[in-house]
N, C-alpha and C positions, 0 to 999 in steps of 0.2 A: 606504208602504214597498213595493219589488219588489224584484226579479230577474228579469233578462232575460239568459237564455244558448243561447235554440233547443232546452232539454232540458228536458222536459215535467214530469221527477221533481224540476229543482231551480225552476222557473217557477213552477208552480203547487202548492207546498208551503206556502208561505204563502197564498194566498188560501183552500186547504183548509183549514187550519187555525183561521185566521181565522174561518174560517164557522162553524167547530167551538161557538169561545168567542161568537161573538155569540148561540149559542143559547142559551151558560148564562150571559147576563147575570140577576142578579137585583136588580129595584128593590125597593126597603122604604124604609117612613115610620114612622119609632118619634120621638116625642113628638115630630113636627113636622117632624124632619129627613129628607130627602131624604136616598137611601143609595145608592148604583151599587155592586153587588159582584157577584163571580161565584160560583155555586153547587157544591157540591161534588159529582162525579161521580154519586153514588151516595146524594144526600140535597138538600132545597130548603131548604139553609142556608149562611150563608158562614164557613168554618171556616178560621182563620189560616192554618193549618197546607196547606191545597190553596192560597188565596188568595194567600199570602207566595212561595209557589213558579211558580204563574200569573201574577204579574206580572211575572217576566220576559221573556212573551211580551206581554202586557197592554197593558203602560208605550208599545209604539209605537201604539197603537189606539185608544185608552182617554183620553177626555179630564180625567175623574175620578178622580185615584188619591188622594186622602185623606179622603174619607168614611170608608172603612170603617176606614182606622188610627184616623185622630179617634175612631171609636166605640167601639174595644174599647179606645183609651187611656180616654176620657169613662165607659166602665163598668167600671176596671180597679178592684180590689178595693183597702180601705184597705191592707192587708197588703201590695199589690204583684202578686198575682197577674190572673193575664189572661187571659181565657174561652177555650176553644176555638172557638165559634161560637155566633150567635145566627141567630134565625129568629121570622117572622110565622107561620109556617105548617105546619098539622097535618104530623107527621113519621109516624106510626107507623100508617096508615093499615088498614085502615078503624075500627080502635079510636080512633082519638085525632081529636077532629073540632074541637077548640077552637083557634082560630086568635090564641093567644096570643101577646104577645113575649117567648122563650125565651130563656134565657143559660145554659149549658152548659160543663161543665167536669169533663174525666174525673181525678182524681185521680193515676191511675198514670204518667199521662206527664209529663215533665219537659221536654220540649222546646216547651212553648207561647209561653214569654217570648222565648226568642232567636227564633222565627220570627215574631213582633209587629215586633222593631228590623230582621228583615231587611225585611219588606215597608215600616215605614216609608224603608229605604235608600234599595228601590228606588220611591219617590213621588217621595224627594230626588231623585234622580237626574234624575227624567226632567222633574221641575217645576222643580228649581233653587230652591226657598222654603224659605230658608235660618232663614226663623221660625219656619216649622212643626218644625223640627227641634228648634232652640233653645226654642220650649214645652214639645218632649216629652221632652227632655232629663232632667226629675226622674222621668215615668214611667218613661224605661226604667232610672235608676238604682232603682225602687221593683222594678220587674220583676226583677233581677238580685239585688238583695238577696233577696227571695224566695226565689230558689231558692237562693242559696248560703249562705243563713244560716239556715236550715230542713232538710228529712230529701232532699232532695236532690240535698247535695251532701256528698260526702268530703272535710273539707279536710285532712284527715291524708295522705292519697291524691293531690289534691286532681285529685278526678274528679267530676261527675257522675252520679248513679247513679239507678235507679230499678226498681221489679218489673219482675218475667219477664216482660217480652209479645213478643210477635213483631218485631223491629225497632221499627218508630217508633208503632205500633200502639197501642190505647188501652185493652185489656183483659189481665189478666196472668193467668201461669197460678195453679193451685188445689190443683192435687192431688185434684182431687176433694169438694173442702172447700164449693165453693159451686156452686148450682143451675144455674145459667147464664154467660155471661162474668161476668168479675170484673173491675170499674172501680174498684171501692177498694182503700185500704190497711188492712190489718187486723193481726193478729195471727201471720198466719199465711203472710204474703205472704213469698215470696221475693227479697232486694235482691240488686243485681249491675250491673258497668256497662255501659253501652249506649254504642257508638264513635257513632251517630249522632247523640246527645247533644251529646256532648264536641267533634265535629266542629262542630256549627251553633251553641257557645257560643264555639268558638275565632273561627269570624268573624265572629260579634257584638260579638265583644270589640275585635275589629280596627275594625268600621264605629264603635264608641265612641271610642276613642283617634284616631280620623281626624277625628269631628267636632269631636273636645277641641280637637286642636289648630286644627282650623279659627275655632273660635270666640276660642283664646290662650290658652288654659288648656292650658300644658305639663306641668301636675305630674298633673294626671289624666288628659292623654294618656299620659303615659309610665307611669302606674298601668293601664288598661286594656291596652295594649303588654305590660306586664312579664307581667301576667295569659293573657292570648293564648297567650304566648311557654312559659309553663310547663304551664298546661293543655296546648300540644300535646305535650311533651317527655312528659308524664304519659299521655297518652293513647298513645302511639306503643310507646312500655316495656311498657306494660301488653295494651293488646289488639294490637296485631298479632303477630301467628302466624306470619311469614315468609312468608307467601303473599297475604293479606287479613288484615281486624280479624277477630277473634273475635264471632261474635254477640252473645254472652253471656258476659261474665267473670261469675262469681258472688263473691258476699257470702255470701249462704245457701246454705250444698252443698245440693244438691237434684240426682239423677239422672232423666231423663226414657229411660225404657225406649223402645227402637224407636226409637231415631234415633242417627248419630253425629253428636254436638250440634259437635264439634272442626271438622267437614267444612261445616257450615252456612255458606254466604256468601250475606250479607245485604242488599238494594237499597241500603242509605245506605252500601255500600263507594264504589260511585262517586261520590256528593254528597259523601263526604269532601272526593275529590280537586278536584271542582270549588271546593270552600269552602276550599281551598289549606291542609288540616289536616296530610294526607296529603306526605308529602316524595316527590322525584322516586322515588328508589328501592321505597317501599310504593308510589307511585301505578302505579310500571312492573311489581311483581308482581301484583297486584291487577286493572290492564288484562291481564296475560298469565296470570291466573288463569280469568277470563271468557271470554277466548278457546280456551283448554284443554276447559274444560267446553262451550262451542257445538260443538268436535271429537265429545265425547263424550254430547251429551243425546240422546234421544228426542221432547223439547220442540220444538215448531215456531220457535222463538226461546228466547236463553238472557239473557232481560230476568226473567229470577226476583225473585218479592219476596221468598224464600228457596230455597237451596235445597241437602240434601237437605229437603222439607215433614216436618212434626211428623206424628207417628202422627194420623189421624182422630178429631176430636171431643176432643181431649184439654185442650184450651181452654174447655172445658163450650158449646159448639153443632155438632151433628152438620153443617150446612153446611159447615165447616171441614176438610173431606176432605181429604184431599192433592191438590195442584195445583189448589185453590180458593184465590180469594182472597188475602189475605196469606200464606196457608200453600204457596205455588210455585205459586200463579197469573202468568204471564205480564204483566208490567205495561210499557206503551211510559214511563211515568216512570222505570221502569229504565235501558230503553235509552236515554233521550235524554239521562239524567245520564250515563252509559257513554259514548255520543257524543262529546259535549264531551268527558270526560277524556280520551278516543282523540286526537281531532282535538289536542289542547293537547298531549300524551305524546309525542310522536313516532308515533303508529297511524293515521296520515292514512286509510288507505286501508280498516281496520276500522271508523272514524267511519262514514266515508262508504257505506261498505257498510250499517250499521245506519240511514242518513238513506236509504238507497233502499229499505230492506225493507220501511221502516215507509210508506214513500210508496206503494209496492205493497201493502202492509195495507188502507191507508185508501182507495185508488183503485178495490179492486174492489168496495166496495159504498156508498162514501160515508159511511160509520161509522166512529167510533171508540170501544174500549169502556176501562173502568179496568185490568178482566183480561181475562186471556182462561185457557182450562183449555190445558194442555200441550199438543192435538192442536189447538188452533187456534182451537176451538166458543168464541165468548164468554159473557162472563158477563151472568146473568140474573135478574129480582127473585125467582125459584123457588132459587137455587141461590145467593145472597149475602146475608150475614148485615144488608146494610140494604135500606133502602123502594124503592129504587129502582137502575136500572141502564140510564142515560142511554147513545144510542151516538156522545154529544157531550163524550166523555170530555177535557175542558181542562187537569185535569190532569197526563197524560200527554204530551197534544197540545202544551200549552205549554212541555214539557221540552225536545221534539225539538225545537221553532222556538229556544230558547234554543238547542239546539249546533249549527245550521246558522246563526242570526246569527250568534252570538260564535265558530263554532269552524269552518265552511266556509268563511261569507263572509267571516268575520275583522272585526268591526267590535264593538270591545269598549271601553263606556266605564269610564275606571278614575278620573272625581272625579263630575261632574254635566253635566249638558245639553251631552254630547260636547264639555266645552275640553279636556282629556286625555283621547288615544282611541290605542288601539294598535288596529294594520290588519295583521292578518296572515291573507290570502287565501290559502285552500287549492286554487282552481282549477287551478293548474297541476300539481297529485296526482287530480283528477276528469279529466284529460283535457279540460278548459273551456278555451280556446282566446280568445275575447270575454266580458266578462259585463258588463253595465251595473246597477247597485245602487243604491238609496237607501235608508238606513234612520234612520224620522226618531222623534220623540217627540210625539204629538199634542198633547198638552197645552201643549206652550212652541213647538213647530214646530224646536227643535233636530236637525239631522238630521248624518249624511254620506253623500254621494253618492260613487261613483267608476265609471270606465269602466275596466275591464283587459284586456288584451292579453297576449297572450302567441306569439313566433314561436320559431323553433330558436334564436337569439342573441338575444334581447331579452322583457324583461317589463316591461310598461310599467302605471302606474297616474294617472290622471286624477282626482284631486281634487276637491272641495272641499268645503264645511262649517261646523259650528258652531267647530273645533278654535282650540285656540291654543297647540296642542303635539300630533306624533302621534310614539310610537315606531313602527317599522315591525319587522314578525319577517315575512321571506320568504322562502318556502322554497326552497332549490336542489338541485335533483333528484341522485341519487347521482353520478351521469354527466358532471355538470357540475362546471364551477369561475366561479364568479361574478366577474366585473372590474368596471368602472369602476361607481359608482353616481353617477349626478346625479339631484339634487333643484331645480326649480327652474333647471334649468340649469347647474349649479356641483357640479364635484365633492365627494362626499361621505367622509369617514371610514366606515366601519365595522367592526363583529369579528363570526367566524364563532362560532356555537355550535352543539353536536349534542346532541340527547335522541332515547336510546335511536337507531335506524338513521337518523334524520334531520337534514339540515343547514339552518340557517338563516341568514339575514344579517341580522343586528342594527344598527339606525342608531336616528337620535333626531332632531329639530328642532323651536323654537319660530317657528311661523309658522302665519299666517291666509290666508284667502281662497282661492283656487287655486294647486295643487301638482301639479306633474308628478313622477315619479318613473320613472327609467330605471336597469333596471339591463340591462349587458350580460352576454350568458351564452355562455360557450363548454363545448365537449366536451371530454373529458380524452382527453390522446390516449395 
């Protein structure tokens, strides 16, 4: 995969990147089997939940992507539930020196099963084996049952809910009640919903009812469907606040002094919108919530994994200071889910400002970290509550690659191995002039290439690919008024649409092989 455009910050983004995740490859051999997975930022383990989200930079690199679902389907519990991460190797250093094979699983979180179906999606996608899916089909209905026929789901409500922890995080508060973080569920635990919960089962629910129907089974497509459809209705009633989700709706009243809990926005606001939970209208308050607060932070960037942070230590670990960590440390997984929504919302030019700062991040010293503290200093094994604080941070790193593929370069696939692909190139909002692209899937070598152009009356795109159907969304600058489209030669239909201050041109065609694409563009006068 490249990009070639003569500008150094969108050229050499991906090979930066790249180079990032080839360091936290991690091999394992548990009973025999060969395992390729990638390590989590801040531990030498592969945890669904960074894994599921790093694939979608992975999938184009990576010629292995079903080992690790195979293995946490292969050790998925009789009950349904599904580990957070395993590992070979000593974690808790220099205490822990046994080089056991570990399987893990923190109780309080509720989002481990739907992040399992997402990174199976994305295997499907990029391998196209259409059996692997079809074997793991009873897992993931084992997995789903779990949570929602168990203390995790409302279905009076019908939300997902789970203890007080910090956004998507694995330790809940306490009140004081216990020694250290709190991983269990007890007596004393505080319940309440989590929107990034509810968000990443809404489109789990969606990748179930897509493979139902792929397989012919319409009655439990349209069961997953109807499910989808109401969980979002539920979630949207309930936690959005008119500006963003609410952190924390509670179950259990519970006041946490020294903070306004109301004011907290929380990094899985923007994975909402990416996981298409969020409707245009929450998606456009929520980007223009983000953008209000970068007006007004002190923070070197306003990629918050909360923020305002909870009072210090009150999570029972003094590391947890404010603007550490989960508690309003600075995370680039922020900005690159923000990214994307930007780039897809109509915020072209907020996207892409967020895809240059973060390339000016990582440019000046070759690192990347998970956090960083609000003045910019990164995070360190003295100052983060785990083993480790790699400056090959992939989970981050593989956010922003995900919204400069799908959300700059515009090559988004929406079934498998790019035959349905919407191309919606944002260079002519960068000031990008020429770009020549491919962006392919190792594993199957499924790719699409294109070469674009852009003069004062014309935008031209050069084709071709795995595709056998592309929508096209292109964008026409406020200035303009778009005329003729040919495709192929031959004039085209299409309709204009606008989100929020931007216009697009909307078309559709089934066709293979190479595609020209012209549109003509005049000035309004």
């Amino acid at each position: 995969m490249y990009v070639r455009t003569g500008i150094p910050a969108f050229d050499e983004l991906i090979p930066r990147i790249n180079r990032f995740l080839e360091q936290d490859l991690l091999e394992l051999s548990i009973d025999g089997e060969r395992i390729r997975g990638y390590r989590s930022p801040d531990a030498r383990s592969v945890w669904i939940r960074n894994y599921s989200d790093m694939m979608r930079a992975i999938r184009y690199t990576e010629s292995d992507l079903m080992s690790v679902v195979k293995h946490f389907a292969d050790n998925q519990a009789r009950n349904g539930r599904i580990f957070d991460y395993f590992t070979t190797f000593p974690e808790k250093l220099p205490c822990e020196k046994e080089n056991w094979t570990k399987y893990v699983r923190t109780p309080v979180e509720a989002d481990t099963e739907f992040r399992f179906i997402k990174a199976a999606w994305l295997a499907w996608q990029a391998t196209g084996n259409d059996s692997f899916i079809r074997n793991l089909l009873p897992s993931f209905e084992r997995a789903l049952s779990y949570v929602m026929d168990g203390r995790y789901f409302d279905k009076d409500k019908y939300l997902f809910r789970r203890p007080y922890t910090i956004d998507t995080w694995d330790f809940a508060y306490h009140a004081g009640k216990h020694d250290w973080l709190q991983f269990q569920i007890d007596d004393d635990t505080f319940w309440g919903y989590f929107h990034g919960d509810n968000s990443g089962y809404y489109e789990a629910f969606h990748f179930m009812s897509y493979w139902y129907s792929m397989f012919g089974d319409k009655v439990r497509s349209a069961l997953w469907r109807d499910r989808a459809l109401r969980l979002r209705k539920s979630l949207n009633s309930t936690c959005f606040n008119g500006s963003f989700y609410t952190h924390f709706v509670k179950q259990t009243p519970v006041t946490i002094e020294g903070v306004d809990e109301s004011a907290q926005l929380s990094l899985s606001n923007a994975a909402a919108i990416n996981r298409g939970a969020a409707s245009p209208r929450i998606a456009t308050a929520i980007i223009n919530e983000y953008m209000r607060r970068r007006e007004t932070t002190q923070a070197f960037a306003e990629w918050f994994s909360i923020d305002p942070p909870f009072p210090a230590g009150i999570f029972g670990d003094y590391k947890l200071s404010k603007g550490a960590y989960c508690n309003g440390g600075i995370m680039p997984l922020t900005g690159g889910e923000l990214a994307r929504a930007a780039l897809e919302y109509g915020f072209e030019h907020y996207g892409i400002d967020i895809l240059m700062r973060y390339y000016d991040l990582i440019s000046h010293n070759g690192e990347t970290y998970l956090w960083y503290f609000p003045d910019g200093k990164p995070s360190t094994v003295e100052t983060s509550t785990s083993p480790d604080a790699r400056p090959t941070d992939g989970w981050g790193s593989s956010a922003m690659l995900y919204a400069f593929v799908e959300g700059l370069i515009g090559i988004q696939d929406k079934d498998k191995l790019f035959r349905r692909v919407r191309i919606c190139p944002k260079w002519i909002v960068a000031g990008v002039e020429k770009a020549e692209v491919k962006i392919d899937y190792k594993n199957s070598g499924a790719y699409v290439k294109y070469l674009y152009s852009q003069t004062a009356d014309k935008l031209t795109l050069k084709l071709t690919g795995s595709y056998d159907y592309i929508q096209f969304s292109l964008p026409v600058p406020a200035n303009y008024v778009a005329g003729d489209l040919l495709i192929g030669g031959k004039k085209k239909k299409y309709i204009m649409a606008t989100i929020n201050q931007s216009n697009y041109l909307i078309a559709d065609i089934d066709i293979t092989g190479e595609c020209e694409v012209v549109l003509s563009l005049r000035k309004k006068s």
